[in-house]
C-alpha positions in Angstrom: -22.5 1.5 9.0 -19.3 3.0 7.1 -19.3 2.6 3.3 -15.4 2.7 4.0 -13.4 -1.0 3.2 -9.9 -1.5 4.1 -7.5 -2.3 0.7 -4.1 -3.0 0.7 -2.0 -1.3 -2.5 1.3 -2.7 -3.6 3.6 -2.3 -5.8 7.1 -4.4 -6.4 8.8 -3.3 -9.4 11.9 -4.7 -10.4 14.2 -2.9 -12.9 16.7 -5.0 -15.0 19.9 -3.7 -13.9 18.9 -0.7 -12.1 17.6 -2.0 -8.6 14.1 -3.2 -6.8 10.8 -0.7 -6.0 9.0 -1.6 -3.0 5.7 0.8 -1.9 2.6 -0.4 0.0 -0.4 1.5 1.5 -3.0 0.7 3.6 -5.8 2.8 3.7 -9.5 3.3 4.2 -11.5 4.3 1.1 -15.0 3.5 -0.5 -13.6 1.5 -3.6 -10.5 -0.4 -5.2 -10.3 3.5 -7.6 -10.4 5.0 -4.5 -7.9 3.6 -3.1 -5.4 3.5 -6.5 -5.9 7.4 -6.0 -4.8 7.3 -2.4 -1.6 5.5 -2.9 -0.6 7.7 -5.8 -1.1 10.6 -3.8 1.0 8.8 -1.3 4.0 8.1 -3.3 3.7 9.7 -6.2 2.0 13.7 -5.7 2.7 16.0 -8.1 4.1 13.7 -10.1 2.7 12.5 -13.4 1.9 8.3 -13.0 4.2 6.0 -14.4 3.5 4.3 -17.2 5.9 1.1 -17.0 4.3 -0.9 -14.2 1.2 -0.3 -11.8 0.5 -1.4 -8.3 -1.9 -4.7 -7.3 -5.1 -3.5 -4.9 -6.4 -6.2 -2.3 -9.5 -5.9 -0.1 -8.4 -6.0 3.6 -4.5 -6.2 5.6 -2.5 -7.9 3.0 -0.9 -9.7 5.9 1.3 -12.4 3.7 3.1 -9.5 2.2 3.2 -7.3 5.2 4.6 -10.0 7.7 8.3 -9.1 6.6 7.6 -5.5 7.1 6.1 -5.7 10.1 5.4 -8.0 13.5 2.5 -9.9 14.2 1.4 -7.7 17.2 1.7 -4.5 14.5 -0.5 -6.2 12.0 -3.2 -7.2 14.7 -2.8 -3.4 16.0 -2.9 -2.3 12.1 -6.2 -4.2 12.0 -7.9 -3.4 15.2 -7.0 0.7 13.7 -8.8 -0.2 10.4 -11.9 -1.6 11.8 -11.8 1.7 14.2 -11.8 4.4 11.5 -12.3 5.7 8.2 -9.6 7.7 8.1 -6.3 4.7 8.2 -3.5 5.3 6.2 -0.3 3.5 6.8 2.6 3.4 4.5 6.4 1.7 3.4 8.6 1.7 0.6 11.8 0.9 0.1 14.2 0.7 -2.8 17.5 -0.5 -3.4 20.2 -0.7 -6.2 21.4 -4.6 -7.1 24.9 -3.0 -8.2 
């Protein structure tokens, strides 16, 4: 049996004035840590962490936040691929400027 879970890591950071931050991973990894590590190696590599906000880790497909990202029929695929392997990642972000 894997030792692998499935987490959802998002973040949503809104800057006063300067625009909206919008990153999310799915991945496979053996704890919430685990996967914290993984989406900062996704988004942020090489780069030192921020410091002014921090993403929210859920166990599983984070469906409610993903169904405006994504069809139904890509979250049930996204699901079927998770309980398939150890080795998921799948990844968004988006940004933009309120000016």
């Amino acid at each position: 049996m894997s030792k692998f879970t499935v987490y959802t890591v998002s973040l949503n950071h809104f800057a006063t004035g300067e625009g909206v931050l919008m990153q999310v991973l799915v991945a496979c990894a053996q704890s919430e840590d685990e996967a914290l590590e993984l989406f900062w190696h996704a988004f942020y590599r090489g780069e030192p962490q921020p410091r002014t906000f921090w993403p929210t880790v859920r166990p599983g497909v984070d469906r409610e936040l993903l169904r405006d990202w994504c069809t139904a029929g890509a979250l049930d695929q996204l699901e079927a691929l998770a309980r398939a392997s150890d080795n998921l990642s799948f990844s968004l972000s988006c940004s933009y400027s309120l000016e």
